[in-house]
C-alpha positions in Angstrom: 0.0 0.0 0.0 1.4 3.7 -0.6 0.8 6.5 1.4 -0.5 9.6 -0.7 2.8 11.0 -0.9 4.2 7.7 -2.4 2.2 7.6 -4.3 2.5 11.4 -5.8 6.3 10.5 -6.0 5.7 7.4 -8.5 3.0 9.3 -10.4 4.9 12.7 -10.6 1.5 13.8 -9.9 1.3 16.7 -6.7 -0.9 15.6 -3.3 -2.9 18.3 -3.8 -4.3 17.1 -7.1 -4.3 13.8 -5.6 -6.4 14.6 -3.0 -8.8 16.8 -5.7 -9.1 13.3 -7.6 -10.5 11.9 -4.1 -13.1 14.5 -3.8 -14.4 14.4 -7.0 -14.1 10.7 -7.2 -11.7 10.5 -10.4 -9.0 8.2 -8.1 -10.2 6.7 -4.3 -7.9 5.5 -2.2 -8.7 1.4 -1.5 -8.2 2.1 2.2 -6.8 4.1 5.2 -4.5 3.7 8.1 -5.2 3.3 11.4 -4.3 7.6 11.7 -6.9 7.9 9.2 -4.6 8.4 6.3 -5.1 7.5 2.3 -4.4 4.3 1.6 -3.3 3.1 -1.9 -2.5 0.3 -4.0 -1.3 -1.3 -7.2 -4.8 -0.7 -8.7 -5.1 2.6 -7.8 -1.7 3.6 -9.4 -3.2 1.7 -12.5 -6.5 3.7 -12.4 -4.5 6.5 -11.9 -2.5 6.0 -14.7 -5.6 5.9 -17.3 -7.4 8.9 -15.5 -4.1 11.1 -16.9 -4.0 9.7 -19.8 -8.1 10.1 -20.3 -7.3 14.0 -18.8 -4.4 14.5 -20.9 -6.6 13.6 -24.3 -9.7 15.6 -23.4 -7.6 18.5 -22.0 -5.6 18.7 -25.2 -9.0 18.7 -27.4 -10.8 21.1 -25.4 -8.0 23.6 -25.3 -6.1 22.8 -28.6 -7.8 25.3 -30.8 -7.4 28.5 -28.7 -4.1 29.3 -30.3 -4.3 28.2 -34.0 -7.2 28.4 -36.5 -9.1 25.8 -38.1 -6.6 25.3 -40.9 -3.8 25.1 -39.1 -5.2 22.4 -36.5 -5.5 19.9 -38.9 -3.4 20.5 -41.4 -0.3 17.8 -39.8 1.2 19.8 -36.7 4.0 17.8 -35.1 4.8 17.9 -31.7 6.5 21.9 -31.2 3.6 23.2 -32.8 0.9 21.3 -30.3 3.0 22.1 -27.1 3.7 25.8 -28.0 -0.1 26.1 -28.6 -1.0 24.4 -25.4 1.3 26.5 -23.1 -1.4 28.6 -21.7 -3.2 25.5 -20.7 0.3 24.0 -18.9 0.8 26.7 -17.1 -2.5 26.7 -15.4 -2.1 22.8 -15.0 1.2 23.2 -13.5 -0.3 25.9 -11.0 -3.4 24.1 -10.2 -2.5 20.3 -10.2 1.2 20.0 -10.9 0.3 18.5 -14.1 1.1 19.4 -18.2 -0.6 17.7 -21.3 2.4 17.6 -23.5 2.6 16.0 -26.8 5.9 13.8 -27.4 5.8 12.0 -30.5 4.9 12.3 -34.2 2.4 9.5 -34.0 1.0 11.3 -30.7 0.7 14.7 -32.8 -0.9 12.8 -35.8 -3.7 11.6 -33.5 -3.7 14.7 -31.6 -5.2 16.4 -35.1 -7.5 13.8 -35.8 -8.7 13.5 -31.9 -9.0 17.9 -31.9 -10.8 17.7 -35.7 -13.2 15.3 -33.7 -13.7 16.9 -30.8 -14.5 20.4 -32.4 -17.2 18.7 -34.3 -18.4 17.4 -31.0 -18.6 21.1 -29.3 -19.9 22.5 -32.2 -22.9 20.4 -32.3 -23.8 20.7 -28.8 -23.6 24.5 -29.0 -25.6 24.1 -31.9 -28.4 22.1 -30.1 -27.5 24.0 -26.9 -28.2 27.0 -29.3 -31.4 25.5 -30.3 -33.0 24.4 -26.9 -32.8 21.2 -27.0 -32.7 19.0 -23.6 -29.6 17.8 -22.1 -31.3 14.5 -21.8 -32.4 14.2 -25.5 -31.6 11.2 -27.4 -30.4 13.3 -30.3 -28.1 15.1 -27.6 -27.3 11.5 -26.4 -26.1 10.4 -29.5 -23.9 13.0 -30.2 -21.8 11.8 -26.5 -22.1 8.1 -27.5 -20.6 8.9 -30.8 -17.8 11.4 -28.7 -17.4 8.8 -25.8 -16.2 6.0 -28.6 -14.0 8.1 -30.2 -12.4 9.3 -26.9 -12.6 5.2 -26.1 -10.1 4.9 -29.5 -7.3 6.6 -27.4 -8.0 5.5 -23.7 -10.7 3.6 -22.3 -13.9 5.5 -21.5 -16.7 4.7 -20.4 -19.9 6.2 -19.2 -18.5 6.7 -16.1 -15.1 8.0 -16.8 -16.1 10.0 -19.2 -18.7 12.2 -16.8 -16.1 12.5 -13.8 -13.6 13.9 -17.3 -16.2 16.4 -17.7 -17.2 17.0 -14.0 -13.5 17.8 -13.7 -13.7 20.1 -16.5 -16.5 22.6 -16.0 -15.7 22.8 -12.3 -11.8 23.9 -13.6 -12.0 27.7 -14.4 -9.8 27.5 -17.2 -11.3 25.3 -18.9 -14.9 26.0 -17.8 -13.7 29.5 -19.5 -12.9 27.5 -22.9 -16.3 25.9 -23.2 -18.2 29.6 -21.9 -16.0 31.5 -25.0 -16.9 28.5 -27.3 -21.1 29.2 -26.5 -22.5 30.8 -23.0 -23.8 28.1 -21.1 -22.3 25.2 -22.8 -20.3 24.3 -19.5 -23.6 23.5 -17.6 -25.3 22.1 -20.8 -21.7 19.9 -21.1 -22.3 18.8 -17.2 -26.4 17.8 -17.3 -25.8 16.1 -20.4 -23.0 13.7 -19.4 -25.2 12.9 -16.1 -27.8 12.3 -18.4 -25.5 9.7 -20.5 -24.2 8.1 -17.6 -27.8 7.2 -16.0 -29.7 7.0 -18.9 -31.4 3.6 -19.4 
């Protein structure tokens, strides 16, 4: 079992975002100590590992665009060109949760444009039906996160669940609660309720 600070030392992850991942349930500790301390094991590192990965690839899509246009997001940016245009974002990840989305390969840049070509289809048609009043809980709405969930299953596994504690942890993080407010006004709460809707619908 490690302690929360072993475990931030293996992850390279702070104890304060550790402890954030408790209280928004993103990584629970398996147990506690006799003091009343965090308790972790083997499968929590694992988890853990999968919830950065998951946050890395939605942060990175959610952010990606601020700093290039359309053209230039999907016309073949390597590695520099992602990183330099997610600095903003880094900073305020390093600040907040000792944590950066960086982008370290060729192969990881090439899926980076298709992933942040996807995902800007995805906001754009929920600010579209956000625009247009649909429900949250619409099946047409639905449809739209099944279809964003699987791609987003492509590069880590996401589920239901994992994908509404991504987004929980998104539109409570000003920064990027900011992105999806610039991208339509009330697209962060419209983002929330209909992730809650897909992860208890029947």
């Amino acid at each position: 079992m490690f302690t929360v600070g072993k475990l931030a030392e293996l992850s390279g992850v702070t104890v304060k975002a550790l402890h954030h991942y408790h209280r928004i349930g993103l990584v629970v500790p398996s147990g506690t100590s006799d003091a009343g301390y965090r308790l972790y094991n083997r499968r929590d590192l694992e988890r853990l590992a999968r919830v950065l990965d998951t946050l890395e690839s939605s942060l990175q899509d959610t952010e990606g665009d601020s700093e290039m246009n359309e053209r230039e997001m999907f016309s073949g940016l390597g590695p520099d060109e992602w990183n330099r245009a997610l600095e903003p974002q880094n900073q305020h990840l390093n600040g907040e949760y000792g944590f950066e989305a960086k982008v370290a390969s060729e192969s990881q840049a090439k899926e980076m444009n298709r992933a942040a070509e996807e995902a800007k289809n995805f906001l754009n048609a929920m600010a579209r039906h956000l625009r247009e009043g649909r429900s949250h809980g619409d099946e047409s709405v639905l449809a739209i996160v099944d279809g964003h969930v699987r791609e987003l299953n492509k590069m880590q596994p996401t589920d239901a669940q994992v994908y509404f504690k991504t987004v929980d942890f998104l539109t409570r993080d000003a920064f990027h609660r900011k992105v999806f407010e610039q991208h339509q006004t009330g697209l962060a709460s419209y983002m929330f309720s209909s992730a809650y809707a897909y992860l208890h619908r029947g």
